[in-house]
Steps between C-alpha positions, in 0.01 A plus 500: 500500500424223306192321471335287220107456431366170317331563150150517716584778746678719201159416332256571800752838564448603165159492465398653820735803387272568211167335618466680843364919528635439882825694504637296808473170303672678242777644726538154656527293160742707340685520850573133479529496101784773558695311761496152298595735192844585737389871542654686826240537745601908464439444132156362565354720804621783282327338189166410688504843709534355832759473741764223527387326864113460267691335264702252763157488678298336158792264435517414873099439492489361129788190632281433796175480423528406149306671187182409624473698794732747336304634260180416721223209393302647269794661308621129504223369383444728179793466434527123473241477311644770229790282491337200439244689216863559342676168528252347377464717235869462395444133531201527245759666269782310546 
């Protein structure tokens, strides 16, 4: 399946992967990272541990509801502010 992310969902993806200790964000942000990377979804349940219908289920729920209620609000919000500690740190350095 293909499916693309903008530079800010990669970003807010990324850093929820390595920011959260909640292993279902984790599960759920690599999910979609995986599928946008053009990994099978029998590739990625095996990868993740889970089964393949989890899989369809997160990229079913993540194209819905959007990353927001994805990952849940106070994920979100974390995690938008990481990303914005970053860019404008890059931006400072640039």
């Amino acid at each position: 399946m293909e499916m693309n992310l903008t530079s800010e969902e990669l970003s807010q993806l990324r850093v929820s992967q390595y920011e959260t200790s909640d292993k279902v964000v984790f599960v759920k942000a690599t999910c979609i990272l995986m599928v946008a990377d053009g990994y099978t979804m029998d590739s990625i349940a095996n990868s993740l541990g889970v089964v393949v219908s989890t899989v369809y289920r997160y990229l079913k729920s993540y194209l819905s509801v959007g990353l927001k209620d994805f990952l849940g609000y106070k994920n979100v919000y974390i995690i938008l502010f990481l990303v914005s500690i970053k860019y404008n740190i890059k931006k400072r350095v640039l």
